[in-house]
C-alpha positions as CSV (number, residue, x, y, z in Angstrom):
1,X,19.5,-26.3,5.3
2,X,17.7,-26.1,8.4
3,X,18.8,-25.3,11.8
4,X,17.8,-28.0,14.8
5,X,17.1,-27.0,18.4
6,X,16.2,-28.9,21.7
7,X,13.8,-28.0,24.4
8,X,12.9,-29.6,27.2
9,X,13.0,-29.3,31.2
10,X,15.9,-28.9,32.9
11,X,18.6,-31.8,33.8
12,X,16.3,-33.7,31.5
13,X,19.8,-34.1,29.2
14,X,19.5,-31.9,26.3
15,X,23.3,-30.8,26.4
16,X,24.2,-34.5,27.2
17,X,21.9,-35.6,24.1
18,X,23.7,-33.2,21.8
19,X,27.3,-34.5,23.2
20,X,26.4,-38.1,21.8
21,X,24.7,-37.4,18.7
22,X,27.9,-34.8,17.5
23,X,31.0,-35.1,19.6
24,X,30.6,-31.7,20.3
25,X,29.7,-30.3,24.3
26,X,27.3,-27.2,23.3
27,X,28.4,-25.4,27.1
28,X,30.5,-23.1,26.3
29,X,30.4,-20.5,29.2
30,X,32.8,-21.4,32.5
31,X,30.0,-21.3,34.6
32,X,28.0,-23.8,32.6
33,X,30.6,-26.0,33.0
34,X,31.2,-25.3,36.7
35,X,27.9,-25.6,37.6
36,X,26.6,-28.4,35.0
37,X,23.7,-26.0,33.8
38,X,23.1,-24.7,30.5
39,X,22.3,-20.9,31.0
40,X,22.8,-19.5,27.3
41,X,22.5,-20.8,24.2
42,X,24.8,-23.4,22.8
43,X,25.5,-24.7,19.0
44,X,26.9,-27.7,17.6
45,X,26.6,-29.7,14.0
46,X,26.6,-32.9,12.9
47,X,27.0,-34.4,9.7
48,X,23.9,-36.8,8.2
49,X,23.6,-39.3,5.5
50,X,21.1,-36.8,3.2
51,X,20.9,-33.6,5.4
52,X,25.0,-32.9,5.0
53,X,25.9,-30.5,7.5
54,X,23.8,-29.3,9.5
55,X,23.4,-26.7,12.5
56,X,22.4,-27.5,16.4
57,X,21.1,-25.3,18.5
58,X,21.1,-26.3,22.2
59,X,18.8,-24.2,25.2
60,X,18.5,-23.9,28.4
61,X,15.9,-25.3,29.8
62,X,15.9,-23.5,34.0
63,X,12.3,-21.3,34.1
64,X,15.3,-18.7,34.8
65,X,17.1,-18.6,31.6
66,X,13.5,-18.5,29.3
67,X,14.6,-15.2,27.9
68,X,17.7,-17.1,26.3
69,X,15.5,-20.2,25.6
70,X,13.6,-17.7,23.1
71,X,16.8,-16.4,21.3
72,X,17.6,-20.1,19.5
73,X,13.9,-21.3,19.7
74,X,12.9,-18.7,17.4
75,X,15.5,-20.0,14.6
76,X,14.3,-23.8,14.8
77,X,12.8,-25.4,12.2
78,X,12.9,-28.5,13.5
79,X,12.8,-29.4,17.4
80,X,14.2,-31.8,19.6
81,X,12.0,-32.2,22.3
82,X,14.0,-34.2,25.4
83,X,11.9,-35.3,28.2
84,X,13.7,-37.9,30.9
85,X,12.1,-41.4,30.7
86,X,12.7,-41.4,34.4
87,X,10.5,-37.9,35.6
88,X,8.5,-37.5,32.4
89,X,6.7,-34.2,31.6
90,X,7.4,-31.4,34.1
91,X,6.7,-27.8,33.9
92,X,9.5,-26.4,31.8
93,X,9.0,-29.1,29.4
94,X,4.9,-28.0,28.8
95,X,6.2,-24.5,28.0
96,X,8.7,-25.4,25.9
97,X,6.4,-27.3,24.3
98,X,3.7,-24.7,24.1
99,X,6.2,-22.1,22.8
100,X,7.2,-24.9,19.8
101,X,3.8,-24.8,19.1
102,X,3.4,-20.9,18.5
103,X,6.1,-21.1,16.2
104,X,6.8,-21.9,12.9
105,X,8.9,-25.3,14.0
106,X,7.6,-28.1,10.9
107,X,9.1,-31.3,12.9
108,X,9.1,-32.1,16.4
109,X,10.9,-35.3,16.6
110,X,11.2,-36.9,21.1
111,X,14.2,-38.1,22.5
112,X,13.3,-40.2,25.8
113,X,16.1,-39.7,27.8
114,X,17.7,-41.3,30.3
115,X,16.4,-44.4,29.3
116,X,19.5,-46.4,30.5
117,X,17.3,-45.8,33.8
118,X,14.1,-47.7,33.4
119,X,13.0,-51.3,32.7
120,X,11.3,-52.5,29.4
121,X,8.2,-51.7,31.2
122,X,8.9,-48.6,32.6
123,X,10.3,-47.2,29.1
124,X,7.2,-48.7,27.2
125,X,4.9,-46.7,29.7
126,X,6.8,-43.4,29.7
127,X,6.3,-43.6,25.6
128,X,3.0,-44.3,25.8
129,X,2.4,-41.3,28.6
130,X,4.6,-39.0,26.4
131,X,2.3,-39.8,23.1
132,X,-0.8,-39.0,25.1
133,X,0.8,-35.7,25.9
134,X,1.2,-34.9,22.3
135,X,-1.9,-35.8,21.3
136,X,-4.2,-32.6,22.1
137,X,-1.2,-30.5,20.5
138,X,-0.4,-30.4,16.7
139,X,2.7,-32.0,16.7
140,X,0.3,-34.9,17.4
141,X,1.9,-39.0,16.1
142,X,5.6,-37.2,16.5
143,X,8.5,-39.4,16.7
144,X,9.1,-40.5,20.6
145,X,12.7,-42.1,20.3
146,X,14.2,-44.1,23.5
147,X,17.7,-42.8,23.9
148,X,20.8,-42.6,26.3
149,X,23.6,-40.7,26.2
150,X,25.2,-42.9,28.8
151,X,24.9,-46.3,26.7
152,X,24.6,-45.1,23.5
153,X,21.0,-46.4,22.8
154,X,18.7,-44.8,20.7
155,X,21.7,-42.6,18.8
156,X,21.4,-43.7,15.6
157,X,17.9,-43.6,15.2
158,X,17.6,-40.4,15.9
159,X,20.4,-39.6,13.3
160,X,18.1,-41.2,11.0
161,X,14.9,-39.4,11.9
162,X,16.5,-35.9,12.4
163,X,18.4,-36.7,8.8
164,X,14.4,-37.7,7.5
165,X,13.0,-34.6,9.1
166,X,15.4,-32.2,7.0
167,X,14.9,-34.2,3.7
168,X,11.6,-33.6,3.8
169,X,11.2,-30.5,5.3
170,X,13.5,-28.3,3.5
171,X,13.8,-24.6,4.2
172,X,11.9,-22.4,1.5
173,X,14.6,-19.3,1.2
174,X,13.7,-15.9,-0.3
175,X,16.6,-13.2,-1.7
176,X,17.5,-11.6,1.3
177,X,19.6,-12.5,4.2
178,X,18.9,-11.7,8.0
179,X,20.9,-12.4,10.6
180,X,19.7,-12.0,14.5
181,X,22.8,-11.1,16.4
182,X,23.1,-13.3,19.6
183,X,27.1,-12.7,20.1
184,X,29.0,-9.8,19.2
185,X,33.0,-10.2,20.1
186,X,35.9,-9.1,18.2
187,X,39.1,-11.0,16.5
188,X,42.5,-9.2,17.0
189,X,43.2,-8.5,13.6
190,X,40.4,-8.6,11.7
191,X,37.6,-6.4,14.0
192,X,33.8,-7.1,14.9
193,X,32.2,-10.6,14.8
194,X,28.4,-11.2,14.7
195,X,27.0,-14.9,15.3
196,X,23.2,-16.0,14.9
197,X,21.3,-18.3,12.8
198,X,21.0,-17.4,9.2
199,X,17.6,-16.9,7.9
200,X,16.0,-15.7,4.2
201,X,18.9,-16.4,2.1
202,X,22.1,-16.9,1.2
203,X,25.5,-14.3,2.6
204,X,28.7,-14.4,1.0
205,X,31.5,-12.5,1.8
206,X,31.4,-8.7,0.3
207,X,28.4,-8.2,0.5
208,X,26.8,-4.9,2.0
209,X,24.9,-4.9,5.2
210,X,22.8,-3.2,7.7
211,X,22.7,-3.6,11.3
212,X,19.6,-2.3,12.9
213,X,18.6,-0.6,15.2
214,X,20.7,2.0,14.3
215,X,21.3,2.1,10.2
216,X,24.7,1.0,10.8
217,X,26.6,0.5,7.1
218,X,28.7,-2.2,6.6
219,X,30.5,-5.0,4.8
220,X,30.9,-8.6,5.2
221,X,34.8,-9.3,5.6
222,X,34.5,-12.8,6.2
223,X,32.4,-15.7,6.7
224,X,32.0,-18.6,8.8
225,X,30.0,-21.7,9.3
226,X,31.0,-24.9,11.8
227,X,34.4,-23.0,12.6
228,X,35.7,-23.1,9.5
229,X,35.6,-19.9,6.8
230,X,33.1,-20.3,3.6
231,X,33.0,-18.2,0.5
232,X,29.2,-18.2,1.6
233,X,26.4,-19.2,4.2
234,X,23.2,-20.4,3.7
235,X,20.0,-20.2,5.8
236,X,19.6,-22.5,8.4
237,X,23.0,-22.4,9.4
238,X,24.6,-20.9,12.2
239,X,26.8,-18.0,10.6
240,X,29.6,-15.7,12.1
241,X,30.4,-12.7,9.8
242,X,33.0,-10.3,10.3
243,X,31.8,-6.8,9.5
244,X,33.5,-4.1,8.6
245,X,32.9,-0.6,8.6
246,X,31.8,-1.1,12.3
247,X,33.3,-1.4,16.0
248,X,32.1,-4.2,17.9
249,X,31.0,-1.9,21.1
250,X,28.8,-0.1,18.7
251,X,26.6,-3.8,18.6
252,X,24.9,-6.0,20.7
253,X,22.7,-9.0,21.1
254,X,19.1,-8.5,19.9
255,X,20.2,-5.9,17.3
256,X,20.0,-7.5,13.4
257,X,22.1,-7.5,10.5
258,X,21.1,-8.1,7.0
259,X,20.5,-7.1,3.6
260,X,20.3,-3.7,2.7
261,X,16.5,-3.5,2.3
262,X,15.2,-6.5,3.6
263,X,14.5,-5.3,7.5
264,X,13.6,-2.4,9.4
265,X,13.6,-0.7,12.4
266,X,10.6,1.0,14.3
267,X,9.0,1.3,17.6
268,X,5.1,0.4,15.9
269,X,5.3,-3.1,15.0
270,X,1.8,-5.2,13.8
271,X,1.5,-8.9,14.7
272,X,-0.6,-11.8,13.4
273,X,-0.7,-14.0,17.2
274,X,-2.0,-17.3,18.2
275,X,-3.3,-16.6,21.9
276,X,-2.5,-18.6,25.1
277,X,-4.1,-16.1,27.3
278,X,-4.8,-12.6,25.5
279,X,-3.6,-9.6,27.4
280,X,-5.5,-6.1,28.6
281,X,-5.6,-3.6,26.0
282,X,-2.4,-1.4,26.8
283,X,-0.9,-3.7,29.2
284,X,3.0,-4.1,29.1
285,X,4.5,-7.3,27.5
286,X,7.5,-8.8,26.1
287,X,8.2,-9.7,22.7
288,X,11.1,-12.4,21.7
289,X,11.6,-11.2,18.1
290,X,15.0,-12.5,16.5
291,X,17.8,-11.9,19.3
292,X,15.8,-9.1,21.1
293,X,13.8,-9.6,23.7
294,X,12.1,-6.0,23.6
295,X,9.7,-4.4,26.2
296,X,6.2,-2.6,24.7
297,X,2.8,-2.1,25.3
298,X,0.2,-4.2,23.6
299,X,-2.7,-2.5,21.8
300,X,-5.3,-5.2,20.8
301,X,-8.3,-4.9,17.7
302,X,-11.5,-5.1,18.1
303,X,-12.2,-6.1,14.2
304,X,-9.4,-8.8,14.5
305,X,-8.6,-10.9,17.9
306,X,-5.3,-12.3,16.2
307,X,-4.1,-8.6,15.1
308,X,-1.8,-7.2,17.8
309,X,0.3,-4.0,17.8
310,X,3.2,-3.4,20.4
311,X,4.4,0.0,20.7
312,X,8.0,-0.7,21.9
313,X,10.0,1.6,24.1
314,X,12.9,2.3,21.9
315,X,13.3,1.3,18.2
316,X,13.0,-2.9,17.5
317,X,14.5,-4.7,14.2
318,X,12.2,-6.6,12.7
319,X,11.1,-8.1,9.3
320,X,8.1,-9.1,7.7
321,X,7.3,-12.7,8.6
322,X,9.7,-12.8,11.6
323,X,8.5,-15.3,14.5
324,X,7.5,-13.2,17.8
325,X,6.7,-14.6,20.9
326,X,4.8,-12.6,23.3
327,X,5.2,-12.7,27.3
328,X,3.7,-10.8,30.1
329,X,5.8,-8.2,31.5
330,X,5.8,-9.3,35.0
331,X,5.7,-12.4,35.8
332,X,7.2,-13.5,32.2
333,X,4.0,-15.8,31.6
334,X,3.5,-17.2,27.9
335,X,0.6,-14.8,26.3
336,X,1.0,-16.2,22.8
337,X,3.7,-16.0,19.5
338,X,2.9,-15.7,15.5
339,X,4.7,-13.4,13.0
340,X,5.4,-9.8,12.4
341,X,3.0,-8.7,10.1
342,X,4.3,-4.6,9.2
343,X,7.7,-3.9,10.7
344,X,6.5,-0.5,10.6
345,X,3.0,0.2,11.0
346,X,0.9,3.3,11.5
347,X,0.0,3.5,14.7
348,X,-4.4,2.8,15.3
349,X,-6.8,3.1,17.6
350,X,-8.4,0.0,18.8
351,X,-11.6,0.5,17.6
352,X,-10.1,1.0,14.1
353,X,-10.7,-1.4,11.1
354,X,-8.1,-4.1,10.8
355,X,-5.9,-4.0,7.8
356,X,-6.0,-6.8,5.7
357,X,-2.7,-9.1,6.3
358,X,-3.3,-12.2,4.4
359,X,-0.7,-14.7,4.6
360,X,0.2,-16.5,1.1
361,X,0.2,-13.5,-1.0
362,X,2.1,-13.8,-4.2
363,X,5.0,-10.5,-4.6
364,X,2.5,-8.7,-6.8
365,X,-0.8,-9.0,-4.2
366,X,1.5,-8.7,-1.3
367,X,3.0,-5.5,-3.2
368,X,-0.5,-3.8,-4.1
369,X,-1.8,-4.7,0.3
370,X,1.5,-2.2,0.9
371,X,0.5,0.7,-1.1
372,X,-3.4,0.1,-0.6
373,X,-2.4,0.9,3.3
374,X,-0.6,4.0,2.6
375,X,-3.5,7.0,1.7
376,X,-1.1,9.4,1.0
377,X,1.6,7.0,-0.6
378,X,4.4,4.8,0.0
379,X,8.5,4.9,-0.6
380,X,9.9,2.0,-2.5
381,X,12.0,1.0,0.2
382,X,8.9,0.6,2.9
383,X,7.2,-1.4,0.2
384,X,10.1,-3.7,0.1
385,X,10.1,-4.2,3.8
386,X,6.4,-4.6,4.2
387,X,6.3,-7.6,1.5
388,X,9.9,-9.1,3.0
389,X,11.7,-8.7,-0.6
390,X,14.5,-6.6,-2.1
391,X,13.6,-3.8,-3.9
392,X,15.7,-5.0,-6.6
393,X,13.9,-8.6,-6.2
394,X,10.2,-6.0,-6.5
395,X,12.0,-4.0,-9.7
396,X,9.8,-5.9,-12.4
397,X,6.5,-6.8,-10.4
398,X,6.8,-2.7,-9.7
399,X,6.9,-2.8,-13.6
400,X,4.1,-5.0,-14.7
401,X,1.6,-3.3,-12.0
402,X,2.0,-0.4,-13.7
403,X,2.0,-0.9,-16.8
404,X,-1.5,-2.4,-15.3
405,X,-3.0,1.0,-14.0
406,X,-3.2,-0.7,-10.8
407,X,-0.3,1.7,-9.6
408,X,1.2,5.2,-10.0
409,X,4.5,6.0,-9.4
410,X,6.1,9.5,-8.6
411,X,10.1,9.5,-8.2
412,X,9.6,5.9,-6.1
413,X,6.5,7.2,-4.7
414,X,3.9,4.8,-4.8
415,X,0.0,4.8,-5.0
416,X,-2.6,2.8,-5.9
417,X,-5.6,5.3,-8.4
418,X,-7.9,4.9,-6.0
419,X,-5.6,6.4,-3.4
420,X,-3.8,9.1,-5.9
421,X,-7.4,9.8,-6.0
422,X,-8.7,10.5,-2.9
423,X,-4.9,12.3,-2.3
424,X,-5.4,14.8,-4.9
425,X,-9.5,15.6,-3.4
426,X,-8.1,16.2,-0.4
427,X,-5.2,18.2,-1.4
428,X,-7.3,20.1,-3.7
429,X,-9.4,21.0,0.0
430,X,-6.4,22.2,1.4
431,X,-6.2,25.1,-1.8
432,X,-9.1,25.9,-1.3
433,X,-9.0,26.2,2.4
434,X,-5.9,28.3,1.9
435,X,-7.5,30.7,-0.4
436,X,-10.7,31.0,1.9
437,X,-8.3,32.2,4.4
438,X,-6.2,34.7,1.8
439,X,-8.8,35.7,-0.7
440,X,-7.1,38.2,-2.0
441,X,-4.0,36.2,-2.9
442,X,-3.9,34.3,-5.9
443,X,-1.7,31.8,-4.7
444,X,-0.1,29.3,-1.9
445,X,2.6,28.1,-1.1
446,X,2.9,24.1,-2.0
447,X,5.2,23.1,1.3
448,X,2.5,24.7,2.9
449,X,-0.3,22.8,0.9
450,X,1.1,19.7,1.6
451,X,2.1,20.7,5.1
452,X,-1.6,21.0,5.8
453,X,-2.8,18.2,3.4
454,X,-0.3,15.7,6.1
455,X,1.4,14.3,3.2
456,X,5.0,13.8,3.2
457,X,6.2,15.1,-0.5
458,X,9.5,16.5,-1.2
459,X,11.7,17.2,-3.9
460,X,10.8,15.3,-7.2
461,X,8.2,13.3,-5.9
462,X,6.5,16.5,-4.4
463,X,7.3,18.0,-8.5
464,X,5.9,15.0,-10.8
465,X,3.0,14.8,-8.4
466,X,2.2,18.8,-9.0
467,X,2.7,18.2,-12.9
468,X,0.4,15.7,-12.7
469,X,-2.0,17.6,-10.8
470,X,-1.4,20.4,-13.2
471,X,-1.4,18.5,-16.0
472,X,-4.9,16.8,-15.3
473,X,-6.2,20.9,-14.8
474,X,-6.9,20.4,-11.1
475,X,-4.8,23.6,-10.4
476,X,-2.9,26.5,-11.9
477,X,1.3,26.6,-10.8
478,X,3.3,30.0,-10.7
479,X,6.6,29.0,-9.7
480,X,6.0,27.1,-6.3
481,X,2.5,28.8,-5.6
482,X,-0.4,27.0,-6.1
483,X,-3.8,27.7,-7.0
484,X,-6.9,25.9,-7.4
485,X,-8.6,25.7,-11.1
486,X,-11.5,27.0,-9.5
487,X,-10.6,30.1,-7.3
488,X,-9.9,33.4,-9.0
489,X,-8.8,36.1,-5.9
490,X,-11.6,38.6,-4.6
491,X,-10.5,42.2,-3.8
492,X,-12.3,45.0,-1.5
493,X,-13.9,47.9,-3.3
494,X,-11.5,50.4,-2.6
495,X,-8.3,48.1,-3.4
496,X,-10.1,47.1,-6.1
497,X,-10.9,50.5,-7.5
498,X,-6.8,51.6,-6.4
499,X,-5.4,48.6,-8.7
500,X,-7.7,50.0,-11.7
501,X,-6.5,53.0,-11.4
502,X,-2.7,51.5,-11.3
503,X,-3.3,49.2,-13.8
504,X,-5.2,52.0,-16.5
505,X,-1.6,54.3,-15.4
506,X,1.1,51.7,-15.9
507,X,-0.9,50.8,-19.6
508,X,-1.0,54.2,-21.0
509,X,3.0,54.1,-19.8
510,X,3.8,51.9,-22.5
511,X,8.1,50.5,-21.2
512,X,8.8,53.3,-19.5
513,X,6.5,52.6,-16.4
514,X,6.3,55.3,-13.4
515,X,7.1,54.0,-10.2
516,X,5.9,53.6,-7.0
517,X,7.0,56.8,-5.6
518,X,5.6,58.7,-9.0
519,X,2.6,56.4,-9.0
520,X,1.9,58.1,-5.7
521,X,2.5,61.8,-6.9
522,X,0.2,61.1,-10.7
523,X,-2.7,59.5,-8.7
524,X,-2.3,61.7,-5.5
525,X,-2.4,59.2,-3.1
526,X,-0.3,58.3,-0.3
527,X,3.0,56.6,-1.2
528,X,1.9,54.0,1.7
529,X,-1.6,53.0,-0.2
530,X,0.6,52.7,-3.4
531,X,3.4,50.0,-1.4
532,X,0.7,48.6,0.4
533,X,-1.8,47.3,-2.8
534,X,1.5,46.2,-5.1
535,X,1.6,43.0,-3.3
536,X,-1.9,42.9,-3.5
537,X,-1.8,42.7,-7.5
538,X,1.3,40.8,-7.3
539,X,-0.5,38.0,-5.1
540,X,-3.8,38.4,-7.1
541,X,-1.8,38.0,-10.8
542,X,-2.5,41.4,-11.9
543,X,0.4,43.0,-11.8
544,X,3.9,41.2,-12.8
545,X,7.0,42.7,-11.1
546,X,10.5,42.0,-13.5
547,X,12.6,44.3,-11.1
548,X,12.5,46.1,-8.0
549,X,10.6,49.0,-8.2
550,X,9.1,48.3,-12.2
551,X,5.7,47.1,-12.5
552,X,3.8,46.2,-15.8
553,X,0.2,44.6,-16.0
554,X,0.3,41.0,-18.2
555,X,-1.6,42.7,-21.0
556,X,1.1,45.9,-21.1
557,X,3.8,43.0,-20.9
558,X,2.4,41.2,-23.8
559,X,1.6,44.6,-25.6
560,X,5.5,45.3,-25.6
561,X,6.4,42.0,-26.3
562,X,4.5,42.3,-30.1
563,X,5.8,46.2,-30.4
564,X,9.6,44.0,-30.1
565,X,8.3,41.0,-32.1
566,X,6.7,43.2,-35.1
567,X,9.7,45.0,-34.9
568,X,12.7,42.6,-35.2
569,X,10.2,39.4,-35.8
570,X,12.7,36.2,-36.0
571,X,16.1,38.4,-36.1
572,X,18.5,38.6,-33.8
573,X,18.9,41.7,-31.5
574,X,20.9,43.5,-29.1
575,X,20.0,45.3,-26.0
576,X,20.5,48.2,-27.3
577,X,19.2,48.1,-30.5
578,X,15.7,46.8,-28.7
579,X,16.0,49.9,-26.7
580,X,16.3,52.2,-29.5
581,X,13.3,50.3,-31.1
582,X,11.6,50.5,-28.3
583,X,12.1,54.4,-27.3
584,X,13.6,53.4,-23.9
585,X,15.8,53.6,-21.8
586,X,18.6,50.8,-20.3
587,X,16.8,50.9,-16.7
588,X,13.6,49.6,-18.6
589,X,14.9,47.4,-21.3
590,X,17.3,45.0,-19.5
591,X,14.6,44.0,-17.2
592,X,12.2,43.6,-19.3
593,X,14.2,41.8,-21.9
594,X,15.3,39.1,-19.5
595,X,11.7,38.2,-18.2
596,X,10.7,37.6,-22.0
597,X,14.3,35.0,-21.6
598,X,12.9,33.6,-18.4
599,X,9.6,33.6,-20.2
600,X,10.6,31.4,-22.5
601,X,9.7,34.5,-25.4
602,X,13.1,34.8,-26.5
603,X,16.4,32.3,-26.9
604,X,19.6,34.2,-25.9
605,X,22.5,33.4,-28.2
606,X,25.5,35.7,-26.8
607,X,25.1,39.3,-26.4
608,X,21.8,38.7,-28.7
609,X,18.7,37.1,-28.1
610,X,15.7,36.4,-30.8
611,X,11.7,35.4,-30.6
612,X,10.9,32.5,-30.8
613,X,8.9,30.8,-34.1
């Protein structure tokens, strides 16, 4: 299916047009009616030979309603120019026409109007003028059709050149419905109702959704097309859904509704754009993108004269590949349309390089562009609105890249090698900027690694990524401290000399280690020096606390470990039993026995434990 929608200048019988060809008058506002002016947009259908069904999408054409003119000219495929044989080309009818043209509309197809008004000369002049007209733009050789709503002339062939039109061109559809919200009302009965022309793919009823801005969770109730309730809509077609799971005064027009997945909301949008007149660097401007008709500043390139950014005042839904047109703020001139490019892109400076947004990229190129652009790495879900797919529609090109190498994946964390790379250099600067400043301490923190590294790793993508760092011997991991393979903590003299002396006294000790307070008292020193170079050997690895107050070096650790293991080697044994093998006492043994569990020495089995093989 494909969705058809006029343009044209006003009174130049769009609304009329649409009344002949379908029976159906597309005013449906009171004052429309009152007033015999089309102020918002209006939809109809008719039924073709080949086409079937199909959805019509009327405008207004008044300079005054352009904003509205944008919300169903964005969802046309195919166009329906009407100029009136009797005034010809006038103002509204050139930006119509130039807005067509910035869009991704594949047929333009002329009615000449009002053609019950002029002479066999007269009519063969204005089609002549209006083919001149067309013939600097690229809809170039399109159809100009003769037509009256009044008499009837001219009807039928344009049922047959509309019904062509869809034949040939007919809409590509991808896996993931969108649906631009133009009306938002509610049913007694049944709740909130969205209307909007259907785009990406196919929505039955059930499904899940997502209106955006906002992250709103819902589910399709119910679906309609043409008045009447369908199992499912396709795209191209104007749609209501009923949604559930939402109140209708939490929506409104410009907000979007689709497919868990397959849009986005942000206030940093890039743009591919086709310029009329190309704005100052900053300026404000408005951008028509689906139903929403947002206000942003525009921030140009200087690598790229088609690459524009707009940094929008408050959060805009958008997908990948969505038409935009852009206006001046004030006046609303035409500055130039073309397609979202990132629906959520980092912001840059103008003199930055231009990222690479090549139109025509198959899933898997589109795919490795995403995570190529994300240094530090890139969530499944962002990849899956960059390239415009679902993520379960990305699940087995995800798959075949890496089982490539061309990707590495961390807990749905995404990187190319060359950027794990030049993540794990930088990270491993950050260590070593973290010990410069501790020297004494043998380890970091990670948050606060990656807090100054600027990467955003948490929970078990933040864990495989440190196993793999580990595991490649780029650092040493206690715990959640870090430290780099390279780095071994540097002491002053004296605390150096203190910790010797601690370390030779807690050695000779054997279990029953003297603490701090007798530490003091054997080396006569003050009890502060002894509380305050603990820590020190704690931080630096050379001491290992397994309670409060009882300190062992590694080696006198390991030295009572084989006194236990030469003792009971692979049998089982109690506490007590390794304290009366040990010549110690419960305050010693209990502590010490339960770092050899945590330590992965010893397997607990009850009230016993054993070593392991």
């Amino acid at each position: 299916m494909a969705l058809i929608g006029t343009a044209g200048h006003v009174d130049h019988g769009k609304t009329a047009l649409i009344r002949a060809l379908t029976g159906i008058d597309a005013d449906r506002l009171p004052e429309e009616k009152t007033r015999g002016l089309t102020i918002d947009i209006g939809f109809a259908w008719i039924d073709l030979p080949e086409a079937g069904r199909v959805s019509i999408i009327d405008v207004p054409g008044h300079e005054r309603f352009l904003t509205n003119m944008l919300v169903g000219a964005l969802a046309m495929e195919t166009a329906l120019l009407c100029v009136a044989g009797d005034e010809g080309v006038m103002p509204q009818t050139q930006e119509h026409l130039q807005i067509l043209e910035l869009l991704p509309v594949k047929r333009l197809i002329v009615a000449l109007t009002k053609c019950d008004l002029l002479d066999d000369d007269l009519r063969e002049l204005a089609i002549e003028e209006t083919q001149e007209w067309l013939a600097s733009t690229r809809f170039a050789g399109a159809q100009v059709i003769p037509s009256s709503a009044v008499s009837g002339a001219g009807i039928d062939e344009l049922k047959s050149a509309l019904d062509q039109a869809l034949v040939e061109e007919a809409t590509a559809t991808g896996t993931g419905w969108k649906l631009p919200i133009d009306r938002v009302f509610t049913v007694k009965g049944h709740g909130a109702v969205v209307t909007g022309s259907l785009t990406g793919g196919s929505v039955k009823v059930g499904d899940e959704a997502v209106v955006l801005p906002g992250g709103i969770k819902a589910r399709v109730k119910a679906v309609h097309v043409h008045d009447q309730t369908v199992d499912e809509a396709h795209p191209g077609s104007r749609t209501a859904l009923n949604l559930t799971g939402v109140k209708a005064e939490d929506l409104e027009r410009g907000m979007l509704a689709a497919q868990p997945g397959q849009a986005s909301e942000s206030t940093v949008i890039d743009l591919k754009v086709e310029w009329r007149d190309r704005p100052k660097h900053g300026s404000r401007v408005r951008a028509a993108i689906g139903a929403a008709d947002a206000v942003g500043k525009a921030f140009l390139n200087d690598a790229d004269e088609s690459l524009l950014q707009v940094v929008f005042e408050h959060p805009v839904a958008s997908a990948k590949g969505m038409p935009v047109i852009i206006r001046r703020h004030s006046p609303p001139d035409l500055l130039g349309g073309g397609v979202v490019v990132n629906p959520d892109a980092p912001r840059r400076r103008k003199n930055a390089s231009a990222p690479s947004y090549e139109s025509g990229l198959s899933n898997q190129d589109a795919l490795l562009q995403a995570v190529k652009q994300a240094p530090g790495g890139i969530p499944t879900s962002d990849v899956a609105t960059t390239v415009g797919e679902s993520e379960r529609g990305l699940a087995y090109d995800f798959e075949d890249l890496l089982n490539d190498g061309q990707l590495l994946g961390f807990a749905g964390l995404w990187f190319t090698p060359e950027n794990f790379e030049a993540s794990a250099a930088k990270f491993e600067a950050v260590l070593l900027e973290l010990h410069k400043e501790q020297p004494s301490r043998a380890f970091a923190p990670r948050e606060l690694a990656v807090h100054r590294a600027e990467f955003k790793w948490a929970g078990k993508q933040l864990d495989r990524i440190i196993s793999r760092f580990a595991a490649e011997g780029r650092i040493r991991v206690s715990g959640t401290q870090l430290a780099h393979r390279d780095f071994q903590p540097q002491l002053k003299p004296k605390q150096d000399a203190l910790l010797k002396r601690i370390e030779e006294a807690l050695d000779a000790a054997g279990l029953a280690v003297p603490t701090p307070k007798k530490l003091a008292d054997d080396l006569n020193v003050p009890p502060m020096a002894i509380d305050q170079i603990l820590p020190v050997g704690l931080d630096c690895g050379r001491l290992v606390r397994v309670e409060e107050g009882i300190y062992y070096t590694p080696p006198g650790l390991m030295k009572v470990t084989a006194q236990a293991r030469e003792a009971f080697g692979l049998n089982p044994f109690s506490a007590a039993e390794f304290r009366d093998a040990m010549k110690g006492t419960r305050k010693y043994v209990i502590p010490v026995v339960e770092w050899m569990d945590a330590k992965g020495l010893t397997i607990r089995q009850g009230d016993t434990r054993r070593f392991r093989d």
